[in-house]
C-alpha positions as CSV (number, residue, x, y, z in Angstrom):
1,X,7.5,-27.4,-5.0
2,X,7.5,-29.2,-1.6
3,X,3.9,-32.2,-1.5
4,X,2.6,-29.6,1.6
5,X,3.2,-26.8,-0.6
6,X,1.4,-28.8,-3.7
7,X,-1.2,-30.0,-2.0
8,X,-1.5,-26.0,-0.9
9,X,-1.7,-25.0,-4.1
10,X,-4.0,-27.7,-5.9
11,X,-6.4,-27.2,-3.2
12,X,-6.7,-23.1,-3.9
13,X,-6.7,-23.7,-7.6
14,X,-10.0,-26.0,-7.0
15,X,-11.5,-23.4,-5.1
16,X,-11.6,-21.3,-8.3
17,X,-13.6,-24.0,-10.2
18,X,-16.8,-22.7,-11.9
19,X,-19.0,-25.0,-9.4
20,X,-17.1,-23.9,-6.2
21,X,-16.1,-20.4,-6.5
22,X,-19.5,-18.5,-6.3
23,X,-20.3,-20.7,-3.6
24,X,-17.2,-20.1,-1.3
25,X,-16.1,-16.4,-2.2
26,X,-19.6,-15.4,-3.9
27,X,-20.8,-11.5,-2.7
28,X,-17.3,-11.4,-0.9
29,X,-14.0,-9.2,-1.4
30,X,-10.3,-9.9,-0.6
31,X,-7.7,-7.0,-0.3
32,X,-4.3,-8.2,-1.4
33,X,-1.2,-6.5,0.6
34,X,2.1,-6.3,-0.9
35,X,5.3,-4.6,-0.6
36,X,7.8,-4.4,-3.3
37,X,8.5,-5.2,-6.8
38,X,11.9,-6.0,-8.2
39,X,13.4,-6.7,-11.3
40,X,15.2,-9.4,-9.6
41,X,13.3,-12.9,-9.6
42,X,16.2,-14.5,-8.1
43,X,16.7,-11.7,-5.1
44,X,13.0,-11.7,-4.7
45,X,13.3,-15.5,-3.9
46,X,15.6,-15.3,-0.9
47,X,13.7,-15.5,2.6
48,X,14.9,-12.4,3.8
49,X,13.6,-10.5,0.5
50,X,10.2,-13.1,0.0
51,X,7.7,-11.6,2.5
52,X,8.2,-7.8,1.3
53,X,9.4,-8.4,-2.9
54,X,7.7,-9.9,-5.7
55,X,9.4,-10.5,-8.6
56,X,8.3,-8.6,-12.1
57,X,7.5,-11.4,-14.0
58,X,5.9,-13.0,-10.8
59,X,4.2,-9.5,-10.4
60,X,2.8,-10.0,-14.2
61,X,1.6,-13.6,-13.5
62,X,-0.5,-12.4,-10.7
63,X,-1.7,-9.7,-12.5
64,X,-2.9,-12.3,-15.2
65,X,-4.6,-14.7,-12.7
66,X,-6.5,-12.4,-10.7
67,X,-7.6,-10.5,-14.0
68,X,-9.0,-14.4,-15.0
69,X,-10.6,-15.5,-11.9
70,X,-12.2,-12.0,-10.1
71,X,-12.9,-8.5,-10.7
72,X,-10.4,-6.2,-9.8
73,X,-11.6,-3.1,-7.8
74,X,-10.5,0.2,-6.5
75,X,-10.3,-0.1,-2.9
76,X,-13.8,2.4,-2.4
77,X,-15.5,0.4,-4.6
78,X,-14.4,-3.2,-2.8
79,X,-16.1,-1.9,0.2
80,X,-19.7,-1.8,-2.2
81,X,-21.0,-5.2,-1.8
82,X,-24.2,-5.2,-3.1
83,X,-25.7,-8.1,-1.9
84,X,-26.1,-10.2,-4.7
85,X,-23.8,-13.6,-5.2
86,X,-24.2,-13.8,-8.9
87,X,-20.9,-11.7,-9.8
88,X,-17.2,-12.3,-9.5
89,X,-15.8,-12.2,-6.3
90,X,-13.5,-9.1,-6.1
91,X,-10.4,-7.7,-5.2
92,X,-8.4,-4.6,-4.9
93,X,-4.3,-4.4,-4.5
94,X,-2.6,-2.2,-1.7
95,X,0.9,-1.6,-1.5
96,X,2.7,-0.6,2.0
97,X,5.1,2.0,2.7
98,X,5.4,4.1,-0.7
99,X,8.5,2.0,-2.3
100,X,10.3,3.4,-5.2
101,X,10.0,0.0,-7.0
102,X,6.4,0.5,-7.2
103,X,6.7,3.3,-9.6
104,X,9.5,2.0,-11.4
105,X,8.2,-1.6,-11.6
106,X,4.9,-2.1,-10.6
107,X,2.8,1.0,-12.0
108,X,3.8,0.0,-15.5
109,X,2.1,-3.2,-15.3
110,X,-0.3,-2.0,-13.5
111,X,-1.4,0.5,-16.2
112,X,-0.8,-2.4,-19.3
113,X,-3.4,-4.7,-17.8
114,X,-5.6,-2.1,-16.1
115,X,-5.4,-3.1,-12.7
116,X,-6.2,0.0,-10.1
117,X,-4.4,0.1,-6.7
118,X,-4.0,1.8,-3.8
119,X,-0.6,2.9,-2.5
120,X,-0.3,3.8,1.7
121,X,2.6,6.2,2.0
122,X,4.9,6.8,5.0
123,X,4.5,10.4,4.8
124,X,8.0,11.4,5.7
125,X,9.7,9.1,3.7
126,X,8.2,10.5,0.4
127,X,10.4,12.9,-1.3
128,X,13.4,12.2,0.9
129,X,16.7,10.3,0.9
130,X,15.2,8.6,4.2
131,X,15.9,4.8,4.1
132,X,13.6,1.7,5.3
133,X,15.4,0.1,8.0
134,X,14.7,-3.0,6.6
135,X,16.0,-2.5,3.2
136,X,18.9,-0.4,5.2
137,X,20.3,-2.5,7.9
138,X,19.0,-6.0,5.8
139,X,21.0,-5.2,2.8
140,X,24.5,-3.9,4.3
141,X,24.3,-7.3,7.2
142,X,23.6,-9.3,3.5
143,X,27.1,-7.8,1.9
144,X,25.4,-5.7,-0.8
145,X,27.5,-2.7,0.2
146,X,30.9,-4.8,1.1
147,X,32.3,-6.5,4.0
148,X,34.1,-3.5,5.2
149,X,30.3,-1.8,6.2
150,X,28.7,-5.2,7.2
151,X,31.5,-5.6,9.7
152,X,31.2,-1.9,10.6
153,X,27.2,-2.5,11.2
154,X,27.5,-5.6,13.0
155,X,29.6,-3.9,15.5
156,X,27.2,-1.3,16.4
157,X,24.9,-4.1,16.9
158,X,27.0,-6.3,19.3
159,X,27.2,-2.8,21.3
160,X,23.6,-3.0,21.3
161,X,23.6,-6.7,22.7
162,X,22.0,-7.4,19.0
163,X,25.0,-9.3,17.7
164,X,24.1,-10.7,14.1
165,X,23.7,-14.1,13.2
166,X,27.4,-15.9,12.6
167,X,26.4,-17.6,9.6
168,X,26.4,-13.7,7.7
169,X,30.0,-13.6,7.5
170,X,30.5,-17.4,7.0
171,X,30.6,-19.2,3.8
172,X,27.1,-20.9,4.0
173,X,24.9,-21.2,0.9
174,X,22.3,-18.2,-0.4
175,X,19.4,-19.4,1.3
176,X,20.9,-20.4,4.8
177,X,22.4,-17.3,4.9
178,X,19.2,-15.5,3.9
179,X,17.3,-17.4,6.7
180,X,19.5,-16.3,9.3
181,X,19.1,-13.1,8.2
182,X,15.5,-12.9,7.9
183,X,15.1,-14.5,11.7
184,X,17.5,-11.4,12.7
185,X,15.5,-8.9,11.3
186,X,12.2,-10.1,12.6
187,X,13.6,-9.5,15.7
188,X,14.9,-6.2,15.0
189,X,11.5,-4.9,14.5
190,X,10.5,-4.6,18.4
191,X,12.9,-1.9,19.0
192,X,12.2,1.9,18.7
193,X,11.4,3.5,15.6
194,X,14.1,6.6,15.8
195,X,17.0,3.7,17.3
196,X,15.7,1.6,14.0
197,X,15.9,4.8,11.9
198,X,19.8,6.0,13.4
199,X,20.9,2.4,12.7
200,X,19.4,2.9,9.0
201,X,20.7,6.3,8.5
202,X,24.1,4.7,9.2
203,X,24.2,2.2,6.8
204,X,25.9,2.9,3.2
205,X,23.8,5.3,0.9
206,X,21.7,3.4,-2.1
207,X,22.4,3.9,-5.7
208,X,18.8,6.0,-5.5
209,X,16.4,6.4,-3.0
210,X,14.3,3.9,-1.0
211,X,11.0,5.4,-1.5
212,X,8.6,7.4,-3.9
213,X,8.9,11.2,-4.5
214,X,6.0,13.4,-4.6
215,X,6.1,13.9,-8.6
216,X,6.1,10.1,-9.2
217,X,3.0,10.2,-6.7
218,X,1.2,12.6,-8.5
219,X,1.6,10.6,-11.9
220,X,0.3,7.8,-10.7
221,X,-2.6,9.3,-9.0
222,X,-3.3,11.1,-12.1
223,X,-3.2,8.0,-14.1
224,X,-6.7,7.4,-12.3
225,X,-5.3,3.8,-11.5
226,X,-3.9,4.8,-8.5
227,X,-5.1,6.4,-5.3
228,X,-2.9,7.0,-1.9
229,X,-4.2,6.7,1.4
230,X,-1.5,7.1,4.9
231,X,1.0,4.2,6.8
232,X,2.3,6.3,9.5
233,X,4.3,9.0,9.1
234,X,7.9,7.9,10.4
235,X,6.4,4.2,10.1
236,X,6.5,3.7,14.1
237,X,4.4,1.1,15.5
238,X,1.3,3.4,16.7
239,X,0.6,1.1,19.9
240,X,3.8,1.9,20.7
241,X,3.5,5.9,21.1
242,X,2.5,7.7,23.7
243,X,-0.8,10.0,23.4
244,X,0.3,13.5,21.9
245,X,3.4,11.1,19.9
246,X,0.2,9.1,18.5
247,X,-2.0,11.7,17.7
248,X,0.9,14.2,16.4
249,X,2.1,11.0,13.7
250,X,-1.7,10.5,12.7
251,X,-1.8,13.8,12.1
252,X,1.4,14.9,10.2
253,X,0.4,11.8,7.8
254,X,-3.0,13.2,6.9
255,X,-1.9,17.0,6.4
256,X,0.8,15.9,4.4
257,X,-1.2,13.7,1.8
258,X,-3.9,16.2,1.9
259,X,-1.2,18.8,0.3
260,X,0.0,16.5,-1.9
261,X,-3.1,14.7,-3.7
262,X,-6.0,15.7,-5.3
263,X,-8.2,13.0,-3.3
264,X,-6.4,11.0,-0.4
265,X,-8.1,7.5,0.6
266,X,-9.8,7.9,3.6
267,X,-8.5,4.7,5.3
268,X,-5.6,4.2,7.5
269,X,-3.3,1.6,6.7
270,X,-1.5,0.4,10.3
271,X,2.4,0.1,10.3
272,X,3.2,-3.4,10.9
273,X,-0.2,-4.0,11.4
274,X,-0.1,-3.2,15.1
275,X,-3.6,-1.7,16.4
276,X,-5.1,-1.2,19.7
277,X,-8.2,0.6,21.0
278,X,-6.1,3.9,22.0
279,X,-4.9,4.0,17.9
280,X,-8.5,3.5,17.4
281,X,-9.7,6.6,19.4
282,X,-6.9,8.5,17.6
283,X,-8.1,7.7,14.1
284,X,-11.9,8.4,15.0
285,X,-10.3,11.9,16.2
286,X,-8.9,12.0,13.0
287,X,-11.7,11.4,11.1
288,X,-11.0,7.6,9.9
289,X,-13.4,5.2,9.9
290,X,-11.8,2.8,8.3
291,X,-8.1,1.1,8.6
292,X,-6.0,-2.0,7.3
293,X,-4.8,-4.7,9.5
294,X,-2.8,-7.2,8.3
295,X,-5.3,-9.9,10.6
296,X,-6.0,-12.7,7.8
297,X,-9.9,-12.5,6.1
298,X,-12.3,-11.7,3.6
299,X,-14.5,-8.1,4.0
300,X,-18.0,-10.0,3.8
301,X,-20.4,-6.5,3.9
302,X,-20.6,-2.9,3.4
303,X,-18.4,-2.1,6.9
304,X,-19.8,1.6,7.6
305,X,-16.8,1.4,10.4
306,X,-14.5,-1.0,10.8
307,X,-11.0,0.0,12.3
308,X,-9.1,-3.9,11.8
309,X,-10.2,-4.6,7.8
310,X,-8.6,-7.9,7.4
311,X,-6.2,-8.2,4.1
312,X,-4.3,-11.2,2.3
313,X,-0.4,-10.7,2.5
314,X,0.9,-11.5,-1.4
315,X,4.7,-13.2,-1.2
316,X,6.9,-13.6,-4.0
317,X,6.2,-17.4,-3.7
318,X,2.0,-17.3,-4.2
319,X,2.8,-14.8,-6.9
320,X,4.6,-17.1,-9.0
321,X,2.7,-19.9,-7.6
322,X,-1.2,-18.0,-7.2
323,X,-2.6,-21.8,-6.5
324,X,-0.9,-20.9,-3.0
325,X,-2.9,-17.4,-3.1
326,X,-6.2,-18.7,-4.0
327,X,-5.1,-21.0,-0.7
328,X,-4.7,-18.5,1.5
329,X,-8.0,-16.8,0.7
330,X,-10.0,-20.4,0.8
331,X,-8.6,-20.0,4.8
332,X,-10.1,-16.8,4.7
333,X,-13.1,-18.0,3.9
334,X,-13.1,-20.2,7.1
335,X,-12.1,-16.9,9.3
């Protein structure tokens, strides 16, 4: 570990001392966001894969260290401070999008150490053969599915004007590649959600799908560890839509998880994190009163609205090494 990253990480683990943890995170709660979780520790590692994956022994160790140092929390009950600073700080997971992984990989270990969780679904990804872009267009430009349909993606993009990075196709190491990669896909993400989705949709098609089907939903949520609450239906970036676009996608994500579970969250969970006060408007006409940003923070009181909840974003990296996590929620502290 790099001395900045060290220094990171010794810092958040002295945070968590008996004398200084009541103090800085007593009467508070943190809501953790991740992604993804793959079998894969080495995969999980690479920058393009680190901000969305966490590896499953990582996953395990994080599992361990949050169970030691707070209580973990449904989501409802975070949001039920009671006033008092003489318990354990706590925090509840959420996981965006409605992955496949998480049933497959996550869910088990969930259930072994009796951690609850709540899972934000993009509604009309569920059940389908629909891929993420970023899991789409990210793996074929990495070479998972052959040169032959890297090079045949990469020239659609140059007729876009999005040519991709050089170094893809070159024989670099692992993680410069990665990095090239992961700067390339940032910068995909400001272009519209169906031009995003075509380019997906042309990519090779996965060895099974990209995201949960409504069976493996219901298991979950029948496990009682698990509850589901929306992320969009298509996934586009709500700020982005136009008013009837908007109000039609916050719509179509409700109905659907209101068909499909026994008792839907009642919070909205913001694709990409993106929010203004026109979204806002549409999920008060929609009956929410509470949503997930991904702004930085600790909830501090009993919010009886609050339409940009602050969360902690969980990487492969502070999973393996939670020092970094306990960190980044010390900064939230200071928010």
């Amino acid at each position: 570990m790099r001395l900045k990253q060290l220094i990171k990480a010794s810092s958040g683990r002295l945070s968590l001392t008996p004398p200084l943890k009541q103090g800085l995170f007593g009467n508070t709660g943190s809501i953790l966001m991740l992604h993804r979780v793959v079998p894969d520790e080495t995969a999980a590692a690479l920058p393009h894969r680190e901000p969305l994956c966490v590896g499953k022994s990582s996953f395990e160790n994080l599992l361990l260290w949050l169970k030691q140092h707070f209580d973990c929390v449904p989501l409802a009950e975070l949001f039920a401070l009671n006033g008092t600073s003489d318990r354990r700080p706590r925090v509840a997971l959420t996981f965006d999008d409605g992955w496949r992984d998480n049933a497959v990989h996550a869910f088990p270990l969930l259930r072994q150490h009796q951690v609850p969780a709540s899972i934000f679904l993009s509604t009309d990804f569920i059940g389908s053969a629909r891929r993420f872009w970023w899991e789409a267009i990210g793996e074929t430009l990495w070479g998972s599915f052959g040169a032959e349909a890297r090079e045949r993606l990469a020239a659609t993009l140059r007729q876009l004007q999005l040519a991709p990075p050089a170094e893809l196709a070159a024989e670099q190491p692992d993680e410069q590649r990665s990095k090239a990669l992961a700067g390339f896909l940032q910068r995909l993400k400001r272009l519209p959600a169906d031009q995003l989705q075509a380019l997906a949709d042309g990519c090779p098609e996965p060895a099974a799908p990209h995201a949960l089907d409504w069976q493996q939903v219901a298991e979950m949520e029948a496990s009682g560890l698990v509850r589901f609450g929306p992320h969009g239906a298509s996934h586009a970036i709500l700020t982005e839509l136009d008013e009837s676009s908007l109000e039609a996608e916050v719509q179509r994500s409700r109905e659907t998880l209101d068909r499909h579970c026994a008792a839907p969250l009642p919070i909205y969970c913001y694709p990409n994190g993106d929010h203004d006060a026109h979204v806002h408007a549409a999920l008060r006409r929609q009956g929410y009163r509470l949503a997930l940003s991904t702004r930085p923070g600790l909830v501090r009181n009993r919010p009886t609205e609050d339409l940009a909840l602050p969360r902690i974003g969980v990487s492969h990296q502070s999973a393996r090494q939670p020092g970094l996590l306990a960190w980044r929620l010390l900064q939230g502290v200071r928010q």
